[in-house]
C-alpha positions, 0 to 999 in steps of 0.5 A: 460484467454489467450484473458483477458491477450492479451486483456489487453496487448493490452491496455497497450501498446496503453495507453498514461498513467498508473495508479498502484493500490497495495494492500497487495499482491503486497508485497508478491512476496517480502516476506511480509505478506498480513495478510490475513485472522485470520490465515494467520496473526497468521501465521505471528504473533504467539504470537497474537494467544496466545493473540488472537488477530486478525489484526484489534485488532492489528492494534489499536491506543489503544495500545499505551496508554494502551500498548505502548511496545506491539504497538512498538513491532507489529509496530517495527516488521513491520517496521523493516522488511520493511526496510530490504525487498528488492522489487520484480522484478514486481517493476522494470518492472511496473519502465520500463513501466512508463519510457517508458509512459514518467514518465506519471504515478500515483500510489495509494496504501493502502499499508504502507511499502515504497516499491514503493518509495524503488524500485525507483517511485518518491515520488510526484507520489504516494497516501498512502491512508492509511499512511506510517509507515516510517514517524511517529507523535504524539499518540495524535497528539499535534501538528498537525506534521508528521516527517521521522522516525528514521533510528535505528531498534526498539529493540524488545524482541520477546519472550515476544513481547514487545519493548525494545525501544519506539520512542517518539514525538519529540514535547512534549515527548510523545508516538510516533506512525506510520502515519498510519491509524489504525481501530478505529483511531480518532488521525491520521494526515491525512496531508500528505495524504491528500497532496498526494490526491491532487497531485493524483487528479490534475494528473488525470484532468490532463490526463482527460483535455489532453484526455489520454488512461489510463492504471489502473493496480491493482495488489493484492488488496483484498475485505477485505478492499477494498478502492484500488478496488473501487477506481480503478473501480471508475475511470474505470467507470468515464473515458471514455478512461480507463480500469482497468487491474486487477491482482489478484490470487483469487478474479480476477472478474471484470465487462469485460466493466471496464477491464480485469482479470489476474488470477495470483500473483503480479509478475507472473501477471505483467509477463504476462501482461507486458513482 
């Protein structure tokens, strides 16, 4: 573990570059849920256990036709908490690492909660893959439009976990729902993602055609779902002159000619690898 870890130094200091790939245990050193698990969300939301009711059920554009009080009652919470978050030191070290790459930076995360552009990264250098639930849009997306959510907190009745107050498209009046990709999702607007895809992709032939060492650093993506390990390796595998560094205190293995494994949580992880 002690020659992973200085192995993987090694490549940071030396690239010219640096990819950030984040999943949800990226915000657990901030005190946010990774969900991880039945169990582990119902830790988080007990009154899904009563419904029984899992994330994937949760996290389903249903609600907000059938359900419209239940779906802003789960996302409220989720918003609500992620404005009050505060993210974790491991941000301001990855923060000093691209300042001293000279801003030479990209980040691409599954996570929707809005800590990397909180904690300072520029907002044109990161992919939400999956959305964000700081930017909202119409449940049935009459327009084809994406605004900046609303800066008041959603009111909810925690006892019996509804929303006493429900965001409405600004367009028809309608239900309003996060941006967000949700399981079984047929009415996401994917515009603004897709906008942050192409910035992604123009950056990385960007660093392809200037042949820079590239530093990919993967802090707590699980298997689960496991869109920001693939698209790690993906790159790994196509760059010649890229290694993958990932951080992750269970599922750490890794292919040794992608990269290195850090056995660790996000913060003590990027500890290791970058103090």
């Amino acid at each position: 573990m002690k020659e992973q870890i200085k192995q993987a130094r090694q490549w940071r200091q030396e690239s010219d570059a640096v990819l950030i790939t984040a999943g949800a245990g990226m915000g657990v050193d901030s005190g946010l849920p990774d969900f991880r698990g039945k169990e582990g969300f119902w830790n988080a939301y007990p009154i899904a256990k009563k419904l029984n009711l899992g994330f994937e059920d949760m996290a389903n554009p249903r609600w907000f036709s059938t359900n419209p009080k239940l779906a802003w009652a789960f996302y409220g919470h989720r918003l609500n908490l992620y404005r009050k978050t505060v993210p974790h030191e491991g941000f301001q070290l990855l923060l000093a690492l691209v300042k001293r790459k000279h801003e030479e930076y990209f980040i691409f995360t599954s996570n929707v909660d809005g800590q990397f552009q909180k904690a300072g990264f520029d907002a044109k250098k990161i992919y939400e893959v999956h959305g964000s639930i700081h930017h909202f849009q119409c449940a049935n997306n009459c327009q084809d439009d994406i605004w900046e959510a609303d800066t008041k907190d959603i009111e909810i009745d925690m006892e019996k976990f509804e929303a006493l107050t429900i965001p409405k498209c600004k367009n028809c009046g309608g239900i309003a729902r996060p941006n967000i990709l949700m399981f079984g999702d047929w009415h996401w607007n994917a515009r603004r993602s897709e906008e942050q895809n192409h910035h992604f992709n123009v950056w990385l032939q960007s660093i392809t055609e200037a042949h820079k060492k590239l530093a990919i650093i993967e802090i707590g993506a699980g298997t689960a779902v496991p869109t920001v390990r693939i698209t790690g390796e993906n790159i790994a595998k196509a760059y010649d002159n890229a290694k993958l560094i990932r951080i992750n205190p269970r599922d750490y293995e890794i292919d040794r000619k992608l990269g290195f494994s850090i056995p660790y949580g996000g913060l003590e992880g990027l500890k290791q690898n970058l103090q």
